[in-house]
N, C-alpha and C positions, 0 to 999 in steps of 0.2 A: 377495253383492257384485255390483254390476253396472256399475262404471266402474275403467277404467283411470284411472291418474292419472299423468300424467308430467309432466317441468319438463325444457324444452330449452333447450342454451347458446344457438340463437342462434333467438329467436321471428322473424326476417324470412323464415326460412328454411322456418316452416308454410305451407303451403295451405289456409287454413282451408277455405274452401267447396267443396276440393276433397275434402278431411276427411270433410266432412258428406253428402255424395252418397254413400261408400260406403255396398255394403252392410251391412246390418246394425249401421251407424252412426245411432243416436238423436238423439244432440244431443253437443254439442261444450261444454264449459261453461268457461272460464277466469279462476280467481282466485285471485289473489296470487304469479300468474306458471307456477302450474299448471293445465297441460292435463287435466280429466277429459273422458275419451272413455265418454260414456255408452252400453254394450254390452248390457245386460240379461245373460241366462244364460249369454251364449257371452264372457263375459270371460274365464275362465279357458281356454279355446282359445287367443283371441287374446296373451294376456300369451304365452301358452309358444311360439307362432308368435315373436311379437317376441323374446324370450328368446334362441331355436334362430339371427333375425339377428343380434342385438344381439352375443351370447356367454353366458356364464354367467347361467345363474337368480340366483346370489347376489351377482356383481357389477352385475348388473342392481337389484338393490333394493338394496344397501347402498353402491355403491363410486359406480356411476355416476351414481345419483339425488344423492348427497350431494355427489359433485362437481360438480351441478350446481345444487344449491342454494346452495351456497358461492358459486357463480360469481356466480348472481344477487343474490345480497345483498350481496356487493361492489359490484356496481354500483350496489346502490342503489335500484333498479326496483320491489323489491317491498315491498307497505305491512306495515306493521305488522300490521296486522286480519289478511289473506294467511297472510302468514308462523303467527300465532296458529293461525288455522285448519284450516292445511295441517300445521302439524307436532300435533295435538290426533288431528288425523286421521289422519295418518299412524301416530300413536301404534297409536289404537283401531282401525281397521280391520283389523291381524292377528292380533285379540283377537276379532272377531266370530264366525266360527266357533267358536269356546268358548260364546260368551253363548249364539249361537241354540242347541246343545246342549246348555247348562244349561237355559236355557229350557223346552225340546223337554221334558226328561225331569222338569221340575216339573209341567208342562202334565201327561204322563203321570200324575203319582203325583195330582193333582189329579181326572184323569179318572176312576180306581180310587175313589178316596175319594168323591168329589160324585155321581156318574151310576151307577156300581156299588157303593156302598154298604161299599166296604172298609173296615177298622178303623183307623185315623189310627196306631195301637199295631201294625199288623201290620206285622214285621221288612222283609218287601219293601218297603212305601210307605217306610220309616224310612232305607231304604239310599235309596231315589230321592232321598229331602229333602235327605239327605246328601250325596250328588252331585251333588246340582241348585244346593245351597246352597255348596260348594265354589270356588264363582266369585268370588261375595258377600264369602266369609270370608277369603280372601286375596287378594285384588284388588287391590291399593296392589301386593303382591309380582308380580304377573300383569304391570299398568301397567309395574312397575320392570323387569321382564324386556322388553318391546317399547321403552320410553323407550331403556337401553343400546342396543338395535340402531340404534335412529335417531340418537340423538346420537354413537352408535362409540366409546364406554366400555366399559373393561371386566365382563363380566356378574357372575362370581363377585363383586367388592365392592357393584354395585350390588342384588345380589340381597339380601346383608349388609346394606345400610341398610333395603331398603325392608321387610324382613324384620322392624327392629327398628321398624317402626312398628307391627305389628300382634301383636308380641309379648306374648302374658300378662304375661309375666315385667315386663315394662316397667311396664304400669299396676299391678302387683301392688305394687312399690315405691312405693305413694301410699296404702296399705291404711291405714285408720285416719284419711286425714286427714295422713297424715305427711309432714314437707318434705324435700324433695330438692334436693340439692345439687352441682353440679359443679365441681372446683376452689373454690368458695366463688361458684361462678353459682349463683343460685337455677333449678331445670328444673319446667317447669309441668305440671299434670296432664293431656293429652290424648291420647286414643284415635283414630289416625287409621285403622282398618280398613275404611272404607267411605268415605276421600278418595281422589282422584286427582289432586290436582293439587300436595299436598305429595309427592307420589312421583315425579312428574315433575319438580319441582322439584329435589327431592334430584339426583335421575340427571342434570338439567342443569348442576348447581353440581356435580358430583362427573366430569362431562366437561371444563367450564372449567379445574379446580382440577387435574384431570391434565395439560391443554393446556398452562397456566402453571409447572408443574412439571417436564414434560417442555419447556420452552425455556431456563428458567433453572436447572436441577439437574440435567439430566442424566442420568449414572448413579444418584442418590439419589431417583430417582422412587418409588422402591418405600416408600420410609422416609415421606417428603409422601403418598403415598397414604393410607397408613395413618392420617394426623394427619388427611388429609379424612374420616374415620369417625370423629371429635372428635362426643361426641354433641352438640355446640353446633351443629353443621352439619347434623343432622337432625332434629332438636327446637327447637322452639320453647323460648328461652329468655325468661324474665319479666326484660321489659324495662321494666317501669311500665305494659306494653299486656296485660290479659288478654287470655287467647287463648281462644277458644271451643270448646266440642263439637262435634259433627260439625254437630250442629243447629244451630249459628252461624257464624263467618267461619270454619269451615278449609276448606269447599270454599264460597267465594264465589259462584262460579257459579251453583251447586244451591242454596243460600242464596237468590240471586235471585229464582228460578222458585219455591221455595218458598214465600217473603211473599208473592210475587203470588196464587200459591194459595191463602196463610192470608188474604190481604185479600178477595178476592172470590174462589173457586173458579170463577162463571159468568164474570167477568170472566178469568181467566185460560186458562181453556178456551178462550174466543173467540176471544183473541190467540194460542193457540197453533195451535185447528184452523186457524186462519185465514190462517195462515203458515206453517205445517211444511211443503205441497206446494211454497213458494219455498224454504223452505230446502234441501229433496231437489234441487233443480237448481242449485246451490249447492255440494252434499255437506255440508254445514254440519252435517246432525241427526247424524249418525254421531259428533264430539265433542259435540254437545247429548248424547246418547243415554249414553256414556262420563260425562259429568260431572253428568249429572242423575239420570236413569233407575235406573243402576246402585245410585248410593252409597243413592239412596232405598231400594232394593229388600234394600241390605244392612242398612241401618240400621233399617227400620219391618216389613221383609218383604215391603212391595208399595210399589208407585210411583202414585200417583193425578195425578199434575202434568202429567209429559211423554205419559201415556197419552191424555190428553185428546185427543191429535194424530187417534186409531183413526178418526171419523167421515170423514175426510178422504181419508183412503185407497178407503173406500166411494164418496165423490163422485167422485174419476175414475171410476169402475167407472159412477157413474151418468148423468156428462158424455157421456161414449164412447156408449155405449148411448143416448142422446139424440140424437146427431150421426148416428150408423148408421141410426136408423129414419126421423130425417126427412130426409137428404141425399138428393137427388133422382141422384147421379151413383152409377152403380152401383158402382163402384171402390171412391167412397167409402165410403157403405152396407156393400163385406161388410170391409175394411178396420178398421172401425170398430168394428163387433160384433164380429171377429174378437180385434181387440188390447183390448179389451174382457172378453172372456170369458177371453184368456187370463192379463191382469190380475188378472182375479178367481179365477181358479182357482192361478194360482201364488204363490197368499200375498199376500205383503207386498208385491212384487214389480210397483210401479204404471208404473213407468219405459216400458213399451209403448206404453197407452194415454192417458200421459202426455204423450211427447214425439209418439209416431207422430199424436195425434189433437189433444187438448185445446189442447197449446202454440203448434203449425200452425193452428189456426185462431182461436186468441186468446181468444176471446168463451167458449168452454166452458171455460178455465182459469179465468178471473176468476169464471165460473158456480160450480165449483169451491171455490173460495176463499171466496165467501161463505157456500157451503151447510155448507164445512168450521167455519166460527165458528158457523154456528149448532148443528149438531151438538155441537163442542167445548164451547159454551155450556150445552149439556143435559147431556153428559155430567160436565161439571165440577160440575154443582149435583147432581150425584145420586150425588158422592163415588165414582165407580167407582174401581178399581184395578185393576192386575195383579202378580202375584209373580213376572211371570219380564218378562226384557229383549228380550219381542219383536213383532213386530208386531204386529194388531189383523186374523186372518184366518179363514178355515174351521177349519183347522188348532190354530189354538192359543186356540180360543174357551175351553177351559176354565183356561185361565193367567188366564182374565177373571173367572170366574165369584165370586159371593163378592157382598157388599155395591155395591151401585149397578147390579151388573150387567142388571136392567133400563131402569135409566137410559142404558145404555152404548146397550144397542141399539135406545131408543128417538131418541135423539142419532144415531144410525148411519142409522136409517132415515127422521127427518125431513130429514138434512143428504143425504139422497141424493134425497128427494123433490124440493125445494128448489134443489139443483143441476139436475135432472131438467129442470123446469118453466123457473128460467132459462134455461137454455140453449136448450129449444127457443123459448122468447118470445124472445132475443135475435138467436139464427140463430145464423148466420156464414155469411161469404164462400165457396162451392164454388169457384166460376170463377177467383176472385179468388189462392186458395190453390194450383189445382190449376195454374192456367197463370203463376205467378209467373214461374220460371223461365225458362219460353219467351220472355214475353210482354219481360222484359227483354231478351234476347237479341235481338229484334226491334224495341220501340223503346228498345234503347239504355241501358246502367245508368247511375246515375247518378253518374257520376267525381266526383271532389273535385279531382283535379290531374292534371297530366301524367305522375308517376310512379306515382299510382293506375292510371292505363290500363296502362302497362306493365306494372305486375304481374297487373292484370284478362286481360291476352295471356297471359302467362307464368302462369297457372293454368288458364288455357281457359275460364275464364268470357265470354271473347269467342268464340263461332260464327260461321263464313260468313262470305265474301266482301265483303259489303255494312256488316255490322257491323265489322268489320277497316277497310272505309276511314272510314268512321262514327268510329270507335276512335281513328283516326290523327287524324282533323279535330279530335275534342276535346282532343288530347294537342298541338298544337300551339295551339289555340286560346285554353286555359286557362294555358295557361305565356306566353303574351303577358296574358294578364288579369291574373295573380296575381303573376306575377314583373316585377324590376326590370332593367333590362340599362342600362350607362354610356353604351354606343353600338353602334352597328349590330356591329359584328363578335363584341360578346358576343352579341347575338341572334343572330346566325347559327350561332355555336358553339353554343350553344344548342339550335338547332333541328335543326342537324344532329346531335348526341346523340342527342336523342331519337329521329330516325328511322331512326341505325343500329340504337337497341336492339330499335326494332318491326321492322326489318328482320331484324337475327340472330335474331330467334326467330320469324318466318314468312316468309321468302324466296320464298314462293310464291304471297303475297299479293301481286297486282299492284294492288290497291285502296291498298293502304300506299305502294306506290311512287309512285305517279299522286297520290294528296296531297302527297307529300312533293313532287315536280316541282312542281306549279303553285304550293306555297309557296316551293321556290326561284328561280318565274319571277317570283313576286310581292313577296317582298323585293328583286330585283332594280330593280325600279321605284323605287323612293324609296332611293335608295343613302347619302343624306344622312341622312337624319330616324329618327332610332331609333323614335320615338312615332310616325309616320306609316308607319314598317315595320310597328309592332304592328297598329294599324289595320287595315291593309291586308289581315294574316294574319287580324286575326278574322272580320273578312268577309266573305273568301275560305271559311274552314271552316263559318263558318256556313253557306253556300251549298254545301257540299259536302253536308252534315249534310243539310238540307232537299230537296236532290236527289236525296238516294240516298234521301230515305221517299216522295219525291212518285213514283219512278224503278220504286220496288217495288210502291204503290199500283196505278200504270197496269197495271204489267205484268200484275198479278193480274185485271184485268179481261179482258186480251188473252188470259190462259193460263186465264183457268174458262170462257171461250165454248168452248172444246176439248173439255171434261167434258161430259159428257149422262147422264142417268139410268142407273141400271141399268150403268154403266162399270165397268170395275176398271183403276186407275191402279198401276201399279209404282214406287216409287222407293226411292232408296238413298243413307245417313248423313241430317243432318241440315241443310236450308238453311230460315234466313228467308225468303227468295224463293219458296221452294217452297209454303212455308207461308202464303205471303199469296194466291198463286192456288187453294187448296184452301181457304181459311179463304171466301175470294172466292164462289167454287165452294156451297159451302155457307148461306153468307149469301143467293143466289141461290134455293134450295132443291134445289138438286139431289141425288139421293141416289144416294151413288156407294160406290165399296169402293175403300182404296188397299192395296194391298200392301208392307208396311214390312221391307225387310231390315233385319237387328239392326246391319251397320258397325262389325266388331272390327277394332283390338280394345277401342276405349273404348266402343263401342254409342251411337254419337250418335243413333242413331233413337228411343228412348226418348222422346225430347224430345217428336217428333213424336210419337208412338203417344199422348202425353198429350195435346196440344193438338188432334191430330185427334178423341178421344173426348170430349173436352169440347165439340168445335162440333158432335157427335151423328155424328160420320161415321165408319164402316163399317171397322173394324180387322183385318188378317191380319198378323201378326208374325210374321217365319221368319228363319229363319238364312241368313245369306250361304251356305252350303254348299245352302240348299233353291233358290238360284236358278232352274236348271235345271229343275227339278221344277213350280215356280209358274209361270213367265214365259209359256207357252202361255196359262196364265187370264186376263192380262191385255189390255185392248184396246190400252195405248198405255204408251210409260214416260217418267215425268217427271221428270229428274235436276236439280237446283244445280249450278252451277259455282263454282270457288273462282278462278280464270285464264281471259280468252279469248285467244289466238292470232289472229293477223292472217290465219292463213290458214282460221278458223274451227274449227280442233280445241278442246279445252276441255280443263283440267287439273282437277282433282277427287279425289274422297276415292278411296283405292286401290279397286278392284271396279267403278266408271263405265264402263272401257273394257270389262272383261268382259262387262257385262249389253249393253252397247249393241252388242257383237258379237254375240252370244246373238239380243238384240231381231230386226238385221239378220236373220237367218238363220232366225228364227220368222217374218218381214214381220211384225213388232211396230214401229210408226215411235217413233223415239226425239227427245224435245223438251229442250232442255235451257235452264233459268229463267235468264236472269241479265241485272240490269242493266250496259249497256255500259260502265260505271264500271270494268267489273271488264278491259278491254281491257287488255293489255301490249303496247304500242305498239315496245317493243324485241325483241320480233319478226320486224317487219318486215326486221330487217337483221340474222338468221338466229341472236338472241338463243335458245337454250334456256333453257325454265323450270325454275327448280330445284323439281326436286321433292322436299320436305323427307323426311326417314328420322326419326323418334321413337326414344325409348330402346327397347331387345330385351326389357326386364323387363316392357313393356307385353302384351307376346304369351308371356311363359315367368311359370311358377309356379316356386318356390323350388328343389323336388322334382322338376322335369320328369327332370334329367337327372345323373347324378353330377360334371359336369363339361362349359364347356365348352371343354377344349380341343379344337381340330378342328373347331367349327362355327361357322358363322359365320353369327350369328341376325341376319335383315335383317329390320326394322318401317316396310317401303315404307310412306307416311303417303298419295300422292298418284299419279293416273298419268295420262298423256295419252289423251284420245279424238281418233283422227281424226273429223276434218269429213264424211267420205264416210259416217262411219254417224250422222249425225246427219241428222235429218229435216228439224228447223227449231230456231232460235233462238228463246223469245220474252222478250223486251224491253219498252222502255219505250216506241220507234219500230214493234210490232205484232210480227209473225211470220214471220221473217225468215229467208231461207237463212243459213248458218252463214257461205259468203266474203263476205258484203254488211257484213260487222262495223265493216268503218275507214271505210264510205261517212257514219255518221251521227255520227263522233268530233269534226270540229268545232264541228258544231252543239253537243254535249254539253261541250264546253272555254268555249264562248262563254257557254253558258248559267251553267255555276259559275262562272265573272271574273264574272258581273254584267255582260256583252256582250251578252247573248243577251235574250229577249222578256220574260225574270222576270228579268231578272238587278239 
């Protein structure tokens, strides 16, 4: 298994893309209201990590998930389709360690027999068959046993019905031909040992039928229980509708994929290699796999339908491997191979090089996808099969072996050729993929509305100072474009909402505040005209928007004249600002080394370490603790500000005051990037900046401590640099002493009104 699966009461309350950044987080997939966190190997860590917060293991899968599925289908939210799939799944997924074990030890008794020439009659192979086939032979009772735990019926009677499906004794009463009758109901002749979905059934009518028993009887629940063991409730009764063998409508599902099979085998292979890697991101195949795979394997002994999917599996293996050899960025390249190799080598087990590679860059999954239908295609005409219910890998090639099985891996190795070749003739984006992130973060995501942005803050999808007032400009400018207001004092209410909510969750952004001012200097003007307010504000933020990228532009030219060959620059967390005079720097061709502290404890530098490796430039990663140790290497240090001070100090991510001390004291001149946008003009009249504190869980692991009472754990988020260890500002107005800061703030106010020479 490799995805947690959970359903949260209250979905406003995820951070998805904050989700997806952790480590060891693949992909994020959400349907039918359930969260799968795709983990690969290390799911089972993770669950019992959550578990040890949550509480109980067992209230954790039974009490709290089902409370929270209740919750959502009250309301309504979730579809139908969803709902099918998530509970199919829910079923089969604590049955798969069975299957791959059954599997495992058919594979085995197969190996013995096919490769080493054992005797099909020798009592060992005879006990494997035996145990292998044990899955197969009572399955419906297996299903009926996980169905109780999900629906929260009781297990002893649900064991009892699904029991009497696969009972001898049952089909033995039809011996001859002979009719059977209940009460004077006619009861039909059918074998459900190798269905699933009459066994889920039962166990869901046999959870109702307690629900509606236990609200209207009461105490005689016990007595109604029993009348639900009516074999009318578990058999199909001849209602004028024959009912079919396993081989007709009792599992529908399997039925399906079957005809498609018996109509064209090439045709159904295509459609399936062709689409099982969308279904795995989905979790979809795992009820596919339950309602096809299985009952085939119980019913005929092997499964030739849903195996067709094996070639597919091959093609990521041969996408990845594609990408790694021609990707020109090294990261990529051994990334590639890496999640590649380990894809192939862990089985079935594609979810690595699937999500880490293929998915990320687009063009090799659709590569993928075609190479898988044409595989599927070949292994479908060449009638392959397998006897047991599991993947298509190193591992369990002889559960393949048998009839078609050259065809299988002729299908395996053109649909991996084929992938191969796509993928490298289509490419994909490096730069495109590698600096996503960054590259947003700098010009700007692209909001949908005003409450968009605030949750874009409030998950830290928004970085730096510049982006923050950027943030604030569209979050007022788009709620004047989108929204309606009666008259001026709804728009102000309005406006003012929104920039306490950007305020309480960054106070220390004086970029938020300075927007939010000139819109309240600027609604002041037309105090009449509600449409002439909106006006007024969009123009304003548009001008804000365009200043702070024309503001950072300039700056990045004033700040790469400082860089010279052969340099090594220090900086520390993560600024756009920073980023545009080194990206500057580089465009130039200067070949420099910057020194990246890592900035815990969310490690904002990453950002950078990616974006600088992709403009080709010279990466040292170290730990905030190795400051002291590097800071001698470097010639000069170049820090962001998030705040300037009227008397020229600068506020900044916690660690700015440290190294600029350090700098001072090595004679390392410290510069620090920021456009004058970022001033706090309420300074001047002896305002302290707040410096925000982050949650204490951001810097403590679970485990740190037994407790804590007694400590009192502080996640200082930001800290003041004096002016005296700063060398120079640089700016949009050049390179500037650090108290020269308020001499150039008019000119900057006139310029966003639209007073000024662009404005």
């Amino acid at each position: 298994m490799t995805r947690l699966r959970i359903v949260v009461k209250d979905e406003k309350a995820v951070q998805m893309k904050q989700l997806e950044k952790l480590e060891g987080v693949m992909k994020v997939v959400i349907l039918g209201g359930q969260y799968q966190i795709v983990l690969g190997g290390i799911v089972d860590d993770i669950f019992d990590e959550v578990a040890a917060v949550c509480g109980d293991r067992v209230n954790i899968n039974e009490e709290m998930i089902a409370e929270n599925l209740d919750a959502e289908t009250k309301k309504g939210r979730r579809s139908l389709l969803g709902m099918l799939v998530e509970t199919i799944s829910a079923i089969v997924t604590p049955i798969i360690p069975a299957m791959l074990a059954c599997g495992f030890i058919k594979t085995l008794a197969v190996l013995f027999t096919v490769v080493f020439k054992v005797d099909e009659a020798n009592s060992t192979i005879q006990v494997l068959n035996v145990v292998s086939d044990t899955l197969y032979a009572f399955f419906p009772v297996i299903i009926g046993w996980s169905a109780a735990k999900k629906f929260k019926t009781n297990m002893a009677v649900s064991l009892v019905i699904v029991a009497l499906l696969v009972n001898p004794a049952f089909t033995g009463l039809f011996a001859d031909g002979a009719s059977v009758t209940f009460l004077g109901i006619p009861v039909t002749d059918v074998y459900y040992g190798s269905s699933v979905l009459p066994a889920i059934l039962s166990i869901y009518l046999l959870s109702r039928w307690n629900a509606a028993a236990e609200n209207h009887f009461g105490s005689i629940e016990k007595y109604f229980r029993a009348i639900s063991e009516h074999p009318d409730r578990i058999s199909p009764v001849d209602s004028g509708q024959s009912v079919q063998s396993v081989s007709g409508e009792v599992n529908l599902f399997a039925s399906l994929f079957t005809s498609m099979y018996d109509f064209s085998p090439i045709l159904a292979g295509a459609l399936i290699g062709g689409t099982w890697q969308i279904l795995i991101i989905f979790g979809m195949h795992i009820a596919i796999l339950g309602l096809v795979s299985v009952p085939n394997i119980a019913a005929y002994g092997r499964d030739t339908v849903i195996m067709t999917h094996a070639p597919s599996l091959i093609c990521q293996v041969a996408a990845g491997l594609a990408v790694g050899l021609k990707a020109k960025n090294p990261e990529i390249k051994k990334n590639a191979i890496t999640l590649s190799l380990t894809s192939f080598f862990a089985g079935s087990v594609v979810e690595p090089v699937m999500y880490g590679i293929n998915l990320k860059y687009k063009r090799p999954f659709i590569a993928v996808c075609i190479g898988g239908a044409i595989g599927g295609a070949i292994t479908g005409a060449s009638l392959a099969g397998t006897t047991a219910a599991v993947a298509f890998s190193l591992y369990t090639i002889p559960a393949y072996l048998g009839a078609g099985f050259t065809g299988l891996l002729i299908g395996c190795g053109v649909g991996a050729c084929v992938t191969f070749i796509l993928t490298w003739i289509m490419g994909f984006d490096e730069k495109d993929n590698i600096e996503r992130s960054v590259y947003m973060r700098v010009k700007d995501i692209q909001f949908k509305n005003a409450e968009h942005v605030i949750e874009e803050i409030k998950s830290m999808n928004v970085k730096g100072g510049s982006p923050f007032g950027r943030a604030a400009a569209w979050a007022f400018r788009l709620a004047c474009e989108q929204e309606e207001f009666q008259d001026t004092g709804q728009l102000q209410k309005r406006m003012e909402h929104i920039a306490q909510q950007m305020l309480d969750l960054k106070p220390t952004m004086a970029t938020i505040f300075n927007t939010w001012q000139l819109v309240k200097q600027t609604m002041l003007k037309e105090k009449q005209d509600v449409y002439r307010q909106k006006q007024a504000v969009i123009s304003l933020c548009s001008n804000i928007i365009a200043y702070s990228f024309e503001a950072v532009e300039q700056l990045g030219v004033y700040g790469a004249s400082l860089i010279q060959d052969e340099e090594v620059i220090m900086m520390h967390s993560y600024s756009s600002t920073l980023m545009g005079i080194f990206l500057k720097a580089a465009e130039m061709g200067r070949k420099f080394t910057v020194i990246c502290t890592e900035s815990r404890p969310l490690r904002e530098s990453r950002l950078a370490v990616n974006m600088l490796r992709s403009a080709g430039v010279s990466v040292i990663y170290i730990t905030d603790a190795s400051i002291y140790e590097f800071l001698p290497r470097a010639d000069m240090v170049i820090m962001g500000a998030d705040t300037l001070c009227a008397d020229g100090s600068v506020a900044n991510k916690m660690g700015t005051a440290m190294i600029a001390g350090l700098a001072k004291a090595c004679k390392k001149k410290v510069y620090i990037a920021s456009e004058l946008y970022k001033l706090d003009l309420r300074t001047q009249v002896g305002y302290r900046v707040v410096l925000e504190r982050r949650s204490a869980w951001e810097i403590l692991n679970k485990d740190d401590f037994d407790s804590l009472d007694g400590i009192d754990v502080v996640n200082q988020f930001f800290d003041i640099t004096p002016a005296s260890d700063i060398q120079a500002i640089i700016c949009e107005y050049g390179i500037i002493p650090p108290a020269s800061v308020l001499n150039f703030w008019k000119d900057l106010e006139n310029h966003v009104k639209g007073d000024g020479n662009n404005g």
